[in-house]
C-alpha positions in Angstrom: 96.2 112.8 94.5 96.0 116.3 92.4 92.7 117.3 91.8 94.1 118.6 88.2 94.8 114.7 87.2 91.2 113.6 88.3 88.1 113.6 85.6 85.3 115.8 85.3 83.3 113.2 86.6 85.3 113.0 90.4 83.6 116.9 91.1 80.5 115.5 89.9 80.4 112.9 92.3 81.4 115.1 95.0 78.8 117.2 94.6 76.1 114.3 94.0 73.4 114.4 97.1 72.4 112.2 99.3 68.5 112.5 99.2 69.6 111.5 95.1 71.5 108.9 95.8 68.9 107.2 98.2 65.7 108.1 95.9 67.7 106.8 92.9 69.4 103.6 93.8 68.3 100.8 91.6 69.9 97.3 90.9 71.2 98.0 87.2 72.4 94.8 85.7 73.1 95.5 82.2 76.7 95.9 81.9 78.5 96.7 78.6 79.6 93.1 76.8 76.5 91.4 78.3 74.0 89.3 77.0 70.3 88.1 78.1 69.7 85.3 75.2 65.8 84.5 76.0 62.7 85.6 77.0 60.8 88.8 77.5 64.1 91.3 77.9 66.4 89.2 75.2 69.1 91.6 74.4 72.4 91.4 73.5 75.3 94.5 73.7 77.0 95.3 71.1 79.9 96.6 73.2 82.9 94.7 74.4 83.0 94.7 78.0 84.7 98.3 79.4 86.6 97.3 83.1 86.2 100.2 85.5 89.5 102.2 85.2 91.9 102.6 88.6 90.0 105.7 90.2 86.8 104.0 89.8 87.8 100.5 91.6 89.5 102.5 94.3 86.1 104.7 95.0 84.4 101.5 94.9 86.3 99.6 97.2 87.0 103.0 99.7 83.0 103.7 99.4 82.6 99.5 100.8 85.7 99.5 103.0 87.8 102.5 103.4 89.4 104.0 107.1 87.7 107.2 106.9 89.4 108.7 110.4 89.1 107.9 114.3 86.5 105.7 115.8 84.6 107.8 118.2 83.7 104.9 120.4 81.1 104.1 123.1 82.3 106.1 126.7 80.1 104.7 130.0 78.8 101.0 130.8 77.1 101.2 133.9 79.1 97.9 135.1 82.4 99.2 135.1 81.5 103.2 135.5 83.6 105.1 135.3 86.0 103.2 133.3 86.3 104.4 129.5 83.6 101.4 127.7 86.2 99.0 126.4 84.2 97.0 123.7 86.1 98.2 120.8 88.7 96.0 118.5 90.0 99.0 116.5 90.9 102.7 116.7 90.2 103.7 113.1 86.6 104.0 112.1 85.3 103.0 109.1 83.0 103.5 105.8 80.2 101.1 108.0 79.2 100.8 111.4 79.8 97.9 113.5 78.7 96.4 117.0 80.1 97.9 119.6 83.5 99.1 116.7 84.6 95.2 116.8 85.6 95.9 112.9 86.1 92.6 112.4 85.3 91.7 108.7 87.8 93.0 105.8 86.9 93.9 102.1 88.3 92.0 99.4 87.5 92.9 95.7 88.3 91.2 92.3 88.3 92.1 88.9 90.2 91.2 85.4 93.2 91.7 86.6 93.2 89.9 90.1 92.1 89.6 93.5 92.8 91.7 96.5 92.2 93.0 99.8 92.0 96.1 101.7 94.1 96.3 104.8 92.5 99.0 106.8 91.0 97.2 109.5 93.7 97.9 111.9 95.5 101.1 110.8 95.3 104.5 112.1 93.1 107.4 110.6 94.3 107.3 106.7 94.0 111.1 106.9 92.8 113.7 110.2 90.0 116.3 109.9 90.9 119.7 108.8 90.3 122.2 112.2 86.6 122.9 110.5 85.9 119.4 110.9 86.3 118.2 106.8 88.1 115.3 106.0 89.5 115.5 102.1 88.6 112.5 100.2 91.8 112.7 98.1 94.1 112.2 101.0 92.1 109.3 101.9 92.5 107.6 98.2 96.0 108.3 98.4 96.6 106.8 101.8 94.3 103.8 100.3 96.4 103.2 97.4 98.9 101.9 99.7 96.4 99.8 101.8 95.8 97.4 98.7 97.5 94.6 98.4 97.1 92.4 95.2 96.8 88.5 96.8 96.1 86.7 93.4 96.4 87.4 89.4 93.4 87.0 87.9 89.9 87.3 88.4 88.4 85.2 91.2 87.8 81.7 90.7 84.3 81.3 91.1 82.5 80.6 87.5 79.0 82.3 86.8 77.3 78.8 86.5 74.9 76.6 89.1 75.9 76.2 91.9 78.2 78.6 92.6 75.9 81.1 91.6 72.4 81.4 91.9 70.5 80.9 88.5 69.7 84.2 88.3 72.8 85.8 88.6 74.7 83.6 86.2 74.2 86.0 83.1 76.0 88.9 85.0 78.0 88.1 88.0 82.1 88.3 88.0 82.0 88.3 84.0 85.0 90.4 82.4 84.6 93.9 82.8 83.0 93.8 85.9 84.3 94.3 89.6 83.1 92.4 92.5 83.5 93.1 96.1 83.7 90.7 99.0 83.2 91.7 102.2 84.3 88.5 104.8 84.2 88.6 108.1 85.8 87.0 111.1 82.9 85.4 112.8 85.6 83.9 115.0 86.5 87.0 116.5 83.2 88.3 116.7 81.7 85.6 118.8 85.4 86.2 121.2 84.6 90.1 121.4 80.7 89.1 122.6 82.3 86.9 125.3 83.6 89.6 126.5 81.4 91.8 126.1 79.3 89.8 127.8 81.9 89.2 130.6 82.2 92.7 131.1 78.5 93.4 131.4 77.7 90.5 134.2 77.2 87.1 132.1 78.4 84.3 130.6 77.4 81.8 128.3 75.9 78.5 128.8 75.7 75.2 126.6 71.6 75.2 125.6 72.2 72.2 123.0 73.7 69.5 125.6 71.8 71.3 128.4 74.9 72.4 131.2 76.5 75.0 132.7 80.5 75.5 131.4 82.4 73.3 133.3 84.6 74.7 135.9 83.1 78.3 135.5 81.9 78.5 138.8 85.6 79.1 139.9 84.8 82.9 138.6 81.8 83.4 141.2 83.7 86.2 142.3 84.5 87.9 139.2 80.8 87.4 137.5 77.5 85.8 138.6 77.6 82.2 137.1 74.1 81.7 137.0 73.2 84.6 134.7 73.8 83.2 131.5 72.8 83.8 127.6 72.3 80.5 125.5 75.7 79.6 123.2 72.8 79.1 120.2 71.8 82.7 121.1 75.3 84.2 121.3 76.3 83.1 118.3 73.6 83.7 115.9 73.1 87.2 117.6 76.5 87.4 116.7 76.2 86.4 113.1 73.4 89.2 113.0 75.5 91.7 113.8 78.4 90.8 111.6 76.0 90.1 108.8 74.7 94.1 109.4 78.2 95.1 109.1 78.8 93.3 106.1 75.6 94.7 104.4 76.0 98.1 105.3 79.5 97.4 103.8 77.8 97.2 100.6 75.0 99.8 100.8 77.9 102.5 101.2 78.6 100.9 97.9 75.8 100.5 96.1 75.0 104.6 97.0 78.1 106.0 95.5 77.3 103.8 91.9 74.9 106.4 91.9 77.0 109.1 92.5 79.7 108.0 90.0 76.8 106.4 87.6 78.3 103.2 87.4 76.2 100.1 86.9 75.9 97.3 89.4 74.0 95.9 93.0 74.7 94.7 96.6 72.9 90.9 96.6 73.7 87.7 98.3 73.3 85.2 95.4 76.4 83.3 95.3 77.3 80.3 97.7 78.9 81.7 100.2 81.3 78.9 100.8 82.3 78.5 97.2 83.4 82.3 96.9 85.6 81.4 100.7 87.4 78.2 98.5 85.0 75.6 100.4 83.6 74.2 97.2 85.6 70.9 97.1 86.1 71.4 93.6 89.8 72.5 92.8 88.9 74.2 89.5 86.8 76.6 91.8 89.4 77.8 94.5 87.3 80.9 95.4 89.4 83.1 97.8 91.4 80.4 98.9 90.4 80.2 102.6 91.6 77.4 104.0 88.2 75.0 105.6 87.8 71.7 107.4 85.2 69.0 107.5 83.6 67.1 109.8 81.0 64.4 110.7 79.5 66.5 113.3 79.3 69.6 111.2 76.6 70.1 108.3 79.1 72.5 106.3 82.9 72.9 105.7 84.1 75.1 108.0 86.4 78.1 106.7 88.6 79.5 109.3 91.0 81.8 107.4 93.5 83.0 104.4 97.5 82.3 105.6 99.2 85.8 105.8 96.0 87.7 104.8 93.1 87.1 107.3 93.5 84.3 109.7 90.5 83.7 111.7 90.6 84.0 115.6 90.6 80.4 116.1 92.4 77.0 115.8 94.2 76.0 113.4 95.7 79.8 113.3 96.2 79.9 117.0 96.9 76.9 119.0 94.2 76.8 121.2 91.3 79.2 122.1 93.4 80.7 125.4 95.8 82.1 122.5 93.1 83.7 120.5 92.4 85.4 123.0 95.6 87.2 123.7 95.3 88.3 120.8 92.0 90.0 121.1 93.6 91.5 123.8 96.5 93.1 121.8 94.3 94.0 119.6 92.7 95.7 122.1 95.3 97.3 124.5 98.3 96.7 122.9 100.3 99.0 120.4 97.8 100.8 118.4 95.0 99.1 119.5 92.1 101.5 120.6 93.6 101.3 124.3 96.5 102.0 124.4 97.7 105.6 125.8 99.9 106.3 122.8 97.1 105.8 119.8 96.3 108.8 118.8 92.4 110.0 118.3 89.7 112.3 118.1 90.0 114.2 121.7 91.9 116.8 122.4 93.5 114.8 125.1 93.6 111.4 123.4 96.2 110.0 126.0 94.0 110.6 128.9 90.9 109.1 126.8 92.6 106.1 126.0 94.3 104.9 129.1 90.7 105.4 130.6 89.8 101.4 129.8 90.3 99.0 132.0 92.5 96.5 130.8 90.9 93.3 130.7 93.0 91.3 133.6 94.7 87.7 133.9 91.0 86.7 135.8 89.3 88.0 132.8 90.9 86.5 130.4 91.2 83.1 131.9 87.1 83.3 132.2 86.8 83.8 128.4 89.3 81.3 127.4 87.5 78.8 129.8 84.3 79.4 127.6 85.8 79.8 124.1 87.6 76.5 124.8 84.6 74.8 126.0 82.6 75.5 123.3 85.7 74.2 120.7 86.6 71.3 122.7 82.8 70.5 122.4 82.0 71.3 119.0 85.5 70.9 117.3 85.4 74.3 116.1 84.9 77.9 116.9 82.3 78.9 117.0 80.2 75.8 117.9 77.2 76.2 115.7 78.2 79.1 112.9 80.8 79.5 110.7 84.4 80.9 111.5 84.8 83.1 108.8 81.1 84.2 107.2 80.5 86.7 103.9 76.9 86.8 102.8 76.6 90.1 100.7 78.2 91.7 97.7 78.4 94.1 95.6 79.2 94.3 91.6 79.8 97.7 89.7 80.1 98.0 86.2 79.7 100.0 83.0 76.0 100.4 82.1 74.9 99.7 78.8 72.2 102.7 78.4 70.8 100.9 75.4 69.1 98.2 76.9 67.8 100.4 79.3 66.5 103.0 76.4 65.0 99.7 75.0 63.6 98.2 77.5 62.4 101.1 80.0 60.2 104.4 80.2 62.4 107.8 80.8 64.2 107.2 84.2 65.7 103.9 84.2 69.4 105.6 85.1 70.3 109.0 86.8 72.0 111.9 84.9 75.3 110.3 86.3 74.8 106.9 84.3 73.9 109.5 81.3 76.5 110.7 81.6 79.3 108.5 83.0 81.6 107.9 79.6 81.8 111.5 79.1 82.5 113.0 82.3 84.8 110.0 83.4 85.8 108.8 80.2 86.6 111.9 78.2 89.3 110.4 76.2 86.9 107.5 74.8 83.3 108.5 75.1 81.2 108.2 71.5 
């Protein structure tokens, strides 16, 4: 990307501070083409709505989502010392943290035109440092350009009306003009990674809700010590905490560059989570699609992933929980995975790094499948007790209308950036 096709407002923004961005960042609602028709703050625009132009999306979306380089990982668990730690699910690192680098969610995003996803999870660093230790954000947009894959036309079929939305956002959420990103995560996975975490660090889990010990896991008294165990409620809502924190930090890396670009918008959780997925029984609302189940036994669908585009680490997508998790272990150890000798990295002797690990052997393995299939044998889903695929926050970003603000608020309702935004990003149309 040449720096000479780029707006005025792109240096701006690069050289927009921190301390600003976190002293300044407000939710900002008002976007250009909308309309509050009652009570105290009745106001309507008097602009059509103004959809954020291609550079702007992609900053969006790279600022909740993006591959920005080599994850650094963890090095030494006392367990297993002094094998490399071996927690991690991916090389690349990313915008947001996330336990122990699982990196197991993916950023989707919507607007006029359609809906898409980002597919960055997995790859290798979009772009490598500079020998001073700078990373160039234009590489990494240009690499991201080609990480975007359009999955629908259209903007995403969730309506701004009860009870798809909550009553407060129905006035502003996913109306034309606006962009909204979705991160989603793969519960699934996660709960799979924090067996083995947990493996690897000396437990395993035990039923708390029907009161036994796994059946059959006593056959790995060698391996681990049976009788030190975490609760499965406990596992898997710790694990929902932690995915939920890399979802939301997601969105705060988000919601800070609005202020840097001085776009309009928030990070919020006030949708229904399982409509946005494509769990609202209602056809004319197909969300993102996600394929769910029902059951009796289970006070919610259950979403467990997107055919082709982000299949959750579970049944129906792999035949039984053993498969799964193979496939956490190529993930892991297999080609590109953060494991494997010929990944490339950070050190300046990556290949010795990497093939540090310890591979996670045929004992291993069988000991987490035991569990995972337990719990989905017992439960008729994985996880037991939490959703296979889980979103909770989002962000929107749009065009600011200043004059509601300038109606409605003292002297520093926006920053200079949202002053001004049309101008230094919009030359060719600001008034």
């Amino acid at each position: 990307m040449k720096k000479t096709t780029l707006p005025p407002g792109f240096q701006d923004m690069l050289e927009f501070g921190l301390i600003e961005a976190l002293l300044g960042r407000r939710s900002r609602r008002f976007f250009m083409g909308a309309e509050i028709p009652d009570g105290v703050m009745a106001y309507k625009s008097r602009h059509q709505p103004s959809p954020l132009s291609e550079l702007e999306k992609l900053l969006v979306a790279a600022a909740c989502g993006s591959n920005t380089g080599w994850h650094n990982m963890i090095y030494r668990a006392e367990q297993y010392a002094p094998h490399l730690s071996n927690y991690a699910g991916a090389a690349g690192g990313r915008i947001f943290p996330s336990a122990a680098g699982f990196h197991t969610s993916k950023t989707f995003f919507t607007d006029d035109d359609g809906v898409y996803v980002m597919e960055v999870r997995d790859v290798p660093a979009l772009a490598e440092r500079r020998e001073d230790g700078s990373l160039e954000l234009d590489l990494i947009l240009e690499a991201l350009r080609g990480k975007v894959r359009k999955i629908s036309d259209g903007r995403l079929g969730l309506p701004p009306e009860v009870p798809y939305s909550e009553p407060h956002n129905t006035w502003v959420v996913n109306h034309p003009g606006t962009m909204l990103v979705i991160p989603v995560g793969d519960l699934a996975q996660h709960v799979l990674l924090n067996l083995c975490y947990m493996l690897q660090n000396g437990l395993v889990v035990r039923d708390d809700i029907n009161g036994r010990s796994i059946p059959g896991i006593e056959k790995f008294k060698g391996l681990v010590d049976t009788e030190n165990t975490w609760p499965l409620t406990f596992v898997e809502q710790w694990s929902m905490a932690e995915l939920s924190a890399e979802l939301s930090t997601s969105c705060y890396g988000g919601a800070l560059m609005l202020q840097a670009m001085g776009l309009g918008g928030w990070m919020f959780n006030g949708l229904d989570p399982f409509s946005v997925l494509g769990a609202s029984g209602n056809p004319a609302v197909p969300g993102l699609g996600f394929r769910f189940d029902t059951d009796d036994r289970w006070p919610y669908p259950n979403p467990t992933g997107l055919t082709g585009v982000m299949e959750g680490f579970c049944p129906p997508h792999f035949v039984d929980m053993a498969a799964a998790v193979e496939a956490i272990c190529e993930r892991k150890f297999g080609t590109g995975g953060p494991y494997h000798p010929d990944t490339p990295g950070p050190w300046k002797d990556s290949r010795k790094v990497r093939s540090a690990a310890r591979v996670h052997n045929e004992e291993f393995r069988a000991c987490v499948a035991l569990q995972a299939n337990y719990i989905f044998e017992t439960f008729g889903k994985f996880p037991g007790t939490v959703p296979a695929i889980f979103v909770l926050m989002y962000l929107q970003a749009h065009h600011l209308d200043l004059e509601f603000y300038d109606r409605f608020y003292k002297e520093g309702a926006y920053l200079k950036t949202h002053a001004a935004h049309r101008a230094r990003w919009h030359p060719e149309d600001s008034d």
